[in-house]
C-alpha positions as CSV (number, residue, x, y, z in Angstrom):
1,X,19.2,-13.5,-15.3
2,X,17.0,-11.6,-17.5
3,X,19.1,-9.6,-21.0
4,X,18.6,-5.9,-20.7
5,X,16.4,-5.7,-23.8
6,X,14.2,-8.9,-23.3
7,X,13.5,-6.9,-19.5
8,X,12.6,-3.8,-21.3
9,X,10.0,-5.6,-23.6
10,X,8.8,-6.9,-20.5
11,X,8.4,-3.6,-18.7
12,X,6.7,-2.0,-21.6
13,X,4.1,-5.0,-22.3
14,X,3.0,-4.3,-18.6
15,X,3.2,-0.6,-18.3
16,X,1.3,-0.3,-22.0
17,X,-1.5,-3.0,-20.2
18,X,-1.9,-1.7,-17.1
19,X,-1.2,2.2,-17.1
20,X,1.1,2.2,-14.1
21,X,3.7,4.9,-13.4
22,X,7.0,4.2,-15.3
23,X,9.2,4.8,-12.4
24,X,7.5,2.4,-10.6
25,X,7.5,-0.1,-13.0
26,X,11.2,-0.2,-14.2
27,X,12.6,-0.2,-10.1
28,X,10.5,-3.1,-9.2
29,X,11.7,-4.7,-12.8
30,X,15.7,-3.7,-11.8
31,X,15.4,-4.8,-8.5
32,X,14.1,-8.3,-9.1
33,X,16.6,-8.7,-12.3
34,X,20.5,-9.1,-10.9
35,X,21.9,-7.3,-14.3
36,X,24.9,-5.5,-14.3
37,X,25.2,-1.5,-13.5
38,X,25.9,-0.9,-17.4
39,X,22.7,-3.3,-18.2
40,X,20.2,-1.7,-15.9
41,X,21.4,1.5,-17.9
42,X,20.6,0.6,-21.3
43,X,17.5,-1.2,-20.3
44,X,16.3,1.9,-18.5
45,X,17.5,4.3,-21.8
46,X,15.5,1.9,-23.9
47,X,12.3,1.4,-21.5
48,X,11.9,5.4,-21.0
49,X,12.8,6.0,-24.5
50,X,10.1,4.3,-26.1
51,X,7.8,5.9,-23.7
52,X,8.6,8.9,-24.5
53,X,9.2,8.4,-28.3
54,X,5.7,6.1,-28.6
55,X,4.1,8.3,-31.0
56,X,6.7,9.0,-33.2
57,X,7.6,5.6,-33.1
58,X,4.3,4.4,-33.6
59,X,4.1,6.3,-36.7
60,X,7.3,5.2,-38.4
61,X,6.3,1.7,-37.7
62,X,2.7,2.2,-39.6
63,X,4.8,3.4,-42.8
64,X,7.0,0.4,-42.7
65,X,4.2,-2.3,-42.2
66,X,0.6,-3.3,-44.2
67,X,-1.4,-4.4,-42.1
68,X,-2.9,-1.4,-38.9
69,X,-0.4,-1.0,-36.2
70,X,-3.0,-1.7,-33.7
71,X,-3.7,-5.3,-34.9
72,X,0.0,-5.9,-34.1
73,X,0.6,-8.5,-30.9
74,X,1.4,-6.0,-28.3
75,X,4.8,-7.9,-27.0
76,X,5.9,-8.0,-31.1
77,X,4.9,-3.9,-31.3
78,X,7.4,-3.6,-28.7
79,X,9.7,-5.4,-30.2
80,X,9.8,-2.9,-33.1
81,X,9.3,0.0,-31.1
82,X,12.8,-0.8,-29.5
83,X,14.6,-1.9,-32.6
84,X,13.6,1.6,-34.1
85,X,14.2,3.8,-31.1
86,X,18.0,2.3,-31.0
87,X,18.5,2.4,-34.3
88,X,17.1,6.2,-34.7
89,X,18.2,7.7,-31.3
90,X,21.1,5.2,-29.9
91,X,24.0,6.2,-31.9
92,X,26.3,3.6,-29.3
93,X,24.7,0.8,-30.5
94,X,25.3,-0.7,-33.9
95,X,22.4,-0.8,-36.7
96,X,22.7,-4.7,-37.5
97,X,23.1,-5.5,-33.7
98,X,20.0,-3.8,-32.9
99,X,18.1,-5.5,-35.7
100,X,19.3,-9.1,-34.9
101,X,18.5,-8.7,-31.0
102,X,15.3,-7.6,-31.9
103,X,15.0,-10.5,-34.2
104,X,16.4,-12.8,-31.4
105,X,14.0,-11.1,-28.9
106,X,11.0,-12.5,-30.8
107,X,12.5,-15.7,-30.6
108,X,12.9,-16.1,-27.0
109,X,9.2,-14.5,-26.6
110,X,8.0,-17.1,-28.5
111,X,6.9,-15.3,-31.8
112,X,9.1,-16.8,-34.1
113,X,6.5,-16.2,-36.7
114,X,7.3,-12.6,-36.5
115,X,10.7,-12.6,-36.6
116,X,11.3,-12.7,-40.5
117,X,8.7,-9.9,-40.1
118,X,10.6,-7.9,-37.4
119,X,13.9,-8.1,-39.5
120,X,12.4,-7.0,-42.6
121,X,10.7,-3.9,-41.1
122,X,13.5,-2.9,-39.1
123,X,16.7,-3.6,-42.1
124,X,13.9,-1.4,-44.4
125,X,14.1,2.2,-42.3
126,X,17.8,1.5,-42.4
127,X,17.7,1.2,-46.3
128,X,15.5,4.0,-46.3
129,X,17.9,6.0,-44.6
130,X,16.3,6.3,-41.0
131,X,13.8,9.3,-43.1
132,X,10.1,9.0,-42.7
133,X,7.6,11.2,-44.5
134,X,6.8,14.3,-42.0
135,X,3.0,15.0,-42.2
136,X,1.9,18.6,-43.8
137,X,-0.7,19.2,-40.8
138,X,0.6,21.5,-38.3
139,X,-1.1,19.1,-35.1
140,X,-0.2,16.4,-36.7
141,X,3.4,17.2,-37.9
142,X,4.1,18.9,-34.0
143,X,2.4,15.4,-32.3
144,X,5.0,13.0,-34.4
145,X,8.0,15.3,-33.6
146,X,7.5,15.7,-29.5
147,X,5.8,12.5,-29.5
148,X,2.7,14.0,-27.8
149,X,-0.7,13.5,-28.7
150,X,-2.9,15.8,-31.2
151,X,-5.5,16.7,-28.0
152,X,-2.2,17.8,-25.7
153,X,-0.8,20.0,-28.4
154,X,-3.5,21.6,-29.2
155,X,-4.4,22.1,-25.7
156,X,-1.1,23.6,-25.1
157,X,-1.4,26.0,-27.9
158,X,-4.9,27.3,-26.7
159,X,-3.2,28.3,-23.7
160,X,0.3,30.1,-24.0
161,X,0.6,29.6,-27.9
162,X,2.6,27.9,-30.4
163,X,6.2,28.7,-28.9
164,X,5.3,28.1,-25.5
165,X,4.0,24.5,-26.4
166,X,7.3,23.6,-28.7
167,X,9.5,24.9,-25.4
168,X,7.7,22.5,-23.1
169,X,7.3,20.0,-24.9
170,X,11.0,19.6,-26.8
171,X,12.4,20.1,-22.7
172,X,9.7,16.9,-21.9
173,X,11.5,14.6,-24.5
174,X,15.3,15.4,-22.6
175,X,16.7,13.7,-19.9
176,X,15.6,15.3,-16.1
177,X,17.9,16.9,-14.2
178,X,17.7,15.2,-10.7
179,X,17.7,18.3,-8.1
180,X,18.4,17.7,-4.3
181,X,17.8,19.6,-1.0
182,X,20.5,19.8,1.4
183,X,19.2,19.1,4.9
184,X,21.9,21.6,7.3
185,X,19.7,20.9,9.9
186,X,21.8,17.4,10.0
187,X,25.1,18.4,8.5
188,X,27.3,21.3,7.3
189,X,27.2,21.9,3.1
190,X,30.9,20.0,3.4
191,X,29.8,17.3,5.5
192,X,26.9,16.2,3.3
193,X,29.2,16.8,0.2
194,X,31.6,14.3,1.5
195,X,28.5,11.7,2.2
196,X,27.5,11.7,-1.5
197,X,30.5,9.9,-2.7
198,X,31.6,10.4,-6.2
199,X,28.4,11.9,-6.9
200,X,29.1,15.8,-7.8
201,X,26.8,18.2,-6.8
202,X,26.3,21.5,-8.3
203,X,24.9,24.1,-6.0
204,X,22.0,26.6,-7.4
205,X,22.1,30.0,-7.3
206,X,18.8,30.6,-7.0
207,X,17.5,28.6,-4.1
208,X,19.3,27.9,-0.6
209,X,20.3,24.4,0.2
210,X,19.6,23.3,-3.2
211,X,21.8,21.3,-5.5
212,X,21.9,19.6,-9.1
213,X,24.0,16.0,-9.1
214,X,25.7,14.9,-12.0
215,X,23.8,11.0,-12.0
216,X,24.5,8.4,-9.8
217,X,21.7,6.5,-7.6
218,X,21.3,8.9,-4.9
219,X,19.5,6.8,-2.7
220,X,22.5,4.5,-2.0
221,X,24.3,7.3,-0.9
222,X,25.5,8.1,2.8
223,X,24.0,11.5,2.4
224,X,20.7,9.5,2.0
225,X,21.0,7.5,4.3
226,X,21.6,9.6,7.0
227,X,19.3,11.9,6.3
228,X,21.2,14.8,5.0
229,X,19.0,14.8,1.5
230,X,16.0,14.6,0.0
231,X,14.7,14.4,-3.4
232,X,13.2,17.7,-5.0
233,X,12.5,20.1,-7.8
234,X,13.6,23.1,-8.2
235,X,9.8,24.4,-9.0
236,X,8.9,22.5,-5.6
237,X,11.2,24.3,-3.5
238,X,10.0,27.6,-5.2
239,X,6.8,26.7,-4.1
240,X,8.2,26.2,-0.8
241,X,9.7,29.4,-0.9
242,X,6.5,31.6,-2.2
243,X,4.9,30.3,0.7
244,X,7.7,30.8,3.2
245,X,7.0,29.7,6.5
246,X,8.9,30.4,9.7
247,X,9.5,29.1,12.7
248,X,6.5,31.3,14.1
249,X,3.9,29.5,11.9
250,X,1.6,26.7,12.0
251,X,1.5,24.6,8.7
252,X,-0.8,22.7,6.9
253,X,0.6,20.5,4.1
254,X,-3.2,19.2,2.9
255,X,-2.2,17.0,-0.1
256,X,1.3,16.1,1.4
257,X,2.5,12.7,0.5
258,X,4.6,11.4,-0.6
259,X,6.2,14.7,2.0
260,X,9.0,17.1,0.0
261,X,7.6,20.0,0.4
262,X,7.0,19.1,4.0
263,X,10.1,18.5,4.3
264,X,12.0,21.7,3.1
265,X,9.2,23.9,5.1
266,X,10.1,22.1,7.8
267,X,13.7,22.6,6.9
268,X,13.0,26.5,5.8
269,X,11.1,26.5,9.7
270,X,14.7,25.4,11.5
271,X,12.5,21.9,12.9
272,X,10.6,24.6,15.0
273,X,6.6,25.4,14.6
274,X,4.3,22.8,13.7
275,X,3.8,21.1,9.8
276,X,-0.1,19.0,9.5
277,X,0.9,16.8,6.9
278,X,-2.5,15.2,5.2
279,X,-2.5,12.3,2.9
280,X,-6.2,10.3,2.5
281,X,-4.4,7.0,2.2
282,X,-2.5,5.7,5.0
283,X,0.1,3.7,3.0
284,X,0.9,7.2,1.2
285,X,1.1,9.1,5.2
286,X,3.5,6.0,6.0
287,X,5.8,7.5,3.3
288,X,5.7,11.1,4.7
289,X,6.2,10.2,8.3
290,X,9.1,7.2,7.0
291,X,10.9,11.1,5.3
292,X,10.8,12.6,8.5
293,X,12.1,10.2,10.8
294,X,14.9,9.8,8.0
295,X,15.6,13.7,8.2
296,X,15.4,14.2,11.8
297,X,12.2,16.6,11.2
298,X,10.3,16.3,14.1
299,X,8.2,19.1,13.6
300,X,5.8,17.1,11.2
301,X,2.8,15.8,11.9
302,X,1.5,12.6,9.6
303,X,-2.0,12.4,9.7
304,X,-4.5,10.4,7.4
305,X,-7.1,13.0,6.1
306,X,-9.9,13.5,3.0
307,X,-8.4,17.1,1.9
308,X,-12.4,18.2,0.0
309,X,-13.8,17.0,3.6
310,X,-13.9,19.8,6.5
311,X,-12.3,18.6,10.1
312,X,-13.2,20.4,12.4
313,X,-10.8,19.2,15.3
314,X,-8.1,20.6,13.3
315,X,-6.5,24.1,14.3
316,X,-6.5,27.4,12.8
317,X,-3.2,27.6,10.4
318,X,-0.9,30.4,9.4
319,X,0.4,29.1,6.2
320,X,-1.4,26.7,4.2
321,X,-0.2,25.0,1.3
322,X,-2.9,23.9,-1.5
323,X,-0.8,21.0,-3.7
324,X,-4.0,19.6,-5.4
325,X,-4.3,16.6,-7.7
326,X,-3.6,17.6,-11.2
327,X,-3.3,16.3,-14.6
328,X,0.8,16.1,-14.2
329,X,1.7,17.6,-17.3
330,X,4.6,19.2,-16.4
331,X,6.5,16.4,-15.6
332,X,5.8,14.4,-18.3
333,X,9.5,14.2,-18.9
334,X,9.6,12.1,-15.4
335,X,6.4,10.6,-16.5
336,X,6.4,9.8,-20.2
337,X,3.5,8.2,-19.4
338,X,1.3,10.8,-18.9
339,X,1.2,11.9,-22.2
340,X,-0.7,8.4,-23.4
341,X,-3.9,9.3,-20.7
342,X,-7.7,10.1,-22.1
343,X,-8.2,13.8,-22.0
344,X,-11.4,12.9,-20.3
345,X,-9.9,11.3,-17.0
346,X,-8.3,14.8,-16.3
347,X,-12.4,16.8,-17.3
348,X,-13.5,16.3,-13.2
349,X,-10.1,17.4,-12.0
350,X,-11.2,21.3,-11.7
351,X,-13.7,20.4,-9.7
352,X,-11.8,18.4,-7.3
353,X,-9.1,21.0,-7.0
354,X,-11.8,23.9,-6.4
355,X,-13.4,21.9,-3.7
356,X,-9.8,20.8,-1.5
357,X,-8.8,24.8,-2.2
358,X,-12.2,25.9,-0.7
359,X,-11.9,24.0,2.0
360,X,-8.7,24.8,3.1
361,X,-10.3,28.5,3.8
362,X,-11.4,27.2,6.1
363,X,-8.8,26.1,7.7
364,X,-6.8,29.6,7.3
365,X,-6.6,32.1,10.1
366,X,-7.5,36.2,9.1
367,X,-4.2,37.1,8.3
368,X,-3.0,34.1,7.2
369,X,-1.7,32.8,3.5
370,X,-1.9,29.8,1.8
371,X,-0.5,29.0,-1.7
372,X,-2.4,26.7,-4.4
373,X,0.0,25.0,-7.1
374,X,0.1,22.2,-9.3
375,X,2.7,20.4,-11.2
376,X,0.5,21.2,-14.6
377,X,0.2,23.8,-17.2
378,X,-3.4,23.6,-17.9
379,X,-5.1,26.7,-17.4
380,X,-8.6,25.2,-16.9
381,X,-6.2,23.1,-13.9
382,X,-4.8,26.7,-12.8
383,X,-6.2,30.2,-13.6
384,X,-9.5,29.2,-14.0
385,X,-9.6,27.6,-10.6
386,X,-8.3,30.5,-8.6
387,X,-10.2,33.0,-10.3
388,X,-13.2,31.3,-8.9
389,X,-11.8,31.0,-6.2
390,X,-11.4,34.9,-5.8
391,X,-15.0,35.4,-7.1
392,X,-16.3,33.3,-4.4
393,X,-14.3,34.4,-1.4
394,X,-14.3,38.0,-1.3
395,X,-12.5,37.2,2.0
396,X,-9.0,36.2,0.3
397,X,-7.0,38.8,-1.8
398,X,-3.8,37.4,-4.0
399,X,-0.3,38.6,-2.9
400,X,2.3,38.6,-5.0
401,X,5.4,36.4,-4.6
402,X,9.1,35.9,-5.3
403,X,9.7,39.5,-7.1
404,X,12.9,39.2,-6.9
405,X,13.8,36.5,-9.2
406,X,12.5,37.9,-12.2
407,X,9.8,36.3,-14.7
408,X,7.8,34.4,-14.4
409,X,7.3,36.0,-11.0
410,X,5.5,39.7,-9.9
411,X,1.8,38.8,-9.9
412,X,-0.4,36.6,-7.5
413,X,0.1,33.6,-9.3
414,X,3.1,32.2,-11.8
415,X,3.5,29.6,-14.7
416,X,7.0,28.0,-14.5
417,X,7.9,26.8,-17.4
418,X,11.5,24.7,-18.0
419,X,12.8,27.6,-19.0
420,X,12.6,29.5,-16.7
421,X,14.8,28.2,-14.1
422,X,15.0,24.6,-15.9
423,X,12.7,23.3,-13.6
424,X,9.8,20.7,-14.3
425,X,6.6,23.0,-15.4
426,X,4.7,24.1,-12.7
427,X,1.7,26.6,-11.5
428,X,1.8,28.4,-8.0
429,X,-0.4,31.0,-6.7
430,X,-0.9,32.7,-3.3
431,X,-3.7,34.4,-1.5
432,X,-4.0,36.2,2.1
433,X,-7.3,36.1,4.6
434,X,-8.0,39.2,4.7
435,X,-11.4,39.1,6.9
């Protein structure tokens, strides 16, 4: 049975290597290592911590060492990186045990020549008082304290400005809150209550059916397993929401899997109408159709489909809803990750999400209304797409949405910030055919 810190090394020396999702990672990691409840936790609090804290971990280690951090052995880095984040941001766990199971670490990984070097680094922040110099450049100084890289900052500022930026980013670095749906098509609000256990959940005041759980593994749940829940932010179910389909419409999901937001319109829709729910891979439509069947929504349709590509044995729709591929940076604080990327994998991305939105007119009967969002804050993702999109298609008009709720809302598009509603950051707009 794998130690709770020697697994975390583990995870990060893959997910650092390969670039896969976090959340991926660490379950397949859990599941495989028969720990304890209480060492899955602190292997997950380290893991995610030093993803998220990378950077500013980075740069305390490059103070502490002579040679250049990057000629470090990558499994020895890690190492480091999780002695440090413990001993800076783990006030449970003791300074000297931290150092000597990091020291013990890089025994059993078979770098016993780095261990004297490992103890040394780690025992000097402590004499040092756990300070490190803070660096006079604004970029700089703002990338070491959120842990975000100079390019992200600085793109973030451009945007919506220095306050803006430190609110998003200081929320990415704190811990998610995990945000459920209530499926009463199934169950009564007490019924599905009772299903979850000891797990409390809080309900919203500002969305039906939706809830915030105190912790707990929700999936093991009865309320899971029957089907009474699903998964979901509150920014999702807003988008949802802005789009607000009834039982008298006819749905098209275009970028669907792996299914939420198909699932609460179906929910919103009472399991009447019709939901086309398009993935272009067909292990990611298996995940959308597996939701359904687990809710009881039978008013989905799965289907495999290229979302840029125009079909045209598909229907007229009602309601469309545009959830393009985006850059993810608003949810950076589910997927740390993210914030390690090349800017320039995210430069085609406009184009991509101009093409699936212009297609979808297609799709969208005169009179009809589809919403566009992503779970990003870049404008060049968001504003700029639509606004083509309105220069192009003097056919479509924006509507506005959600009045009622206050800011960020009143205007045919919104940028949902965490705190607004203390959601994950998100974008949605919404347009009508007119002709």
């Amino acid at each position: 049975m794998k130690e709770p810190r020697y697994l975390a090394v583990s995870l990060l020396d893959k997910t650092f290597r390969s670039g896969s999702y976090s959340n991926i990672q660490l379950a397949s990691g859990l599941d495989k290592s028969e720990m304890s409840d209480r060492d899955k936790r602190l292997c997950s609090v380290i893991y995610y911590g030093v993803i998220e804290r990378k950077i500013t971990l980075d740069y305390i280690i490059a103070q502490l060492i002579t040679r250049p951090i990057e000629k470090l052995d990558l499994t020895v880095l890690n190492i480091l990186r999780c002695g440090i984040y413990q001993i800076l941001y783990m006030d449970n766990i003791p300074d000297n045990a931290a150092v000597n199971e990091s020291v013990t670490l890089a025994k059993k990984f078979k770098k016993a020549s780095a261990s004297g070097m490992v103890n040394a680094v780690l025992r000097n922040f402590i004499r040092r008082d756990k300070q490190y110099a803070v660096p006079m450049d604004i970029l700089i100084s703002s990338s070491v304290e959120y842990s975000a890289p100079v390019w992200m900052i600085d793109s973030f500022i451009a945007d919506y400005g220095m306050e803006k930026m430190t609110n998003l980013l200081s929320d990415a670095l704190k811990k998610p809150p995990v945000t459920v749906r209530f499926n009463t098509l199934k169950a009564s609000e007490s019924e599905i209550i009772a299903q979850l256990g000891e797990i409390k959940a809080e309900k919203s005041s500002l969305l039906e059916n939706c809830y915030e759980l105190d912790g707990g593994d929700i999936t093991a749940t009865d309320a899971f397993k029957n089907g009474l829940v699903h998964v979901q932010d509150k920014a999702s179910q807003l988008c949802c929401l802005a789009l607000n389909p009834t039982e008298n419409d006819k749905v098209l999901d275009l970028c669907s899997a792996p299914g939420g937001k198909a699932f609460t319109m179906a929910q919103m829709m009472g399991g009447k109408g019709e939901i086309y729910a398009f993935d272009l891979h067909e292990k990611r439509v298996k995940l959308i159709a597996g939701g359904a069947e687990r809710l009881g929504l039978t008013n989905i349709k799965a289907m495999t489909g290229d979302a840029s590509v125009y079909n045209e044995k598909l229907p007229k729709f009602t309601k469309i809803l545009c959830d393009v591929p985006c850059s993810g940076l608003g949810v950076i604080r589910r997927k740390p990750e993210i914030k390690y990327k090349n800017p320039s994998d995210f430069e085609g991305l406009p184009e991509i999400q101009y093409k699936i939105a212009e297609n979808a007119l297609n799709y969208l009967e005169v009179g009809g209304e589809m919403v566009y969002s992503t779970c990003t804050l870049r404008k060049a993702e968001n504003e700029k797409v639509i606004e083509k999109l309105l220069k192009n298609h003097p056919e479509i008009e924006g509507v506005s949405f959600l009045e009622n709720l206050g800011e960020p809302f009143g205007s045919y598009y919104a940028s949902i910030f965490p705190e607004h509603f203390g959601s994950d950051g998100f974008f949605i707009s919404k347009f009508r055919k007119v002709r």
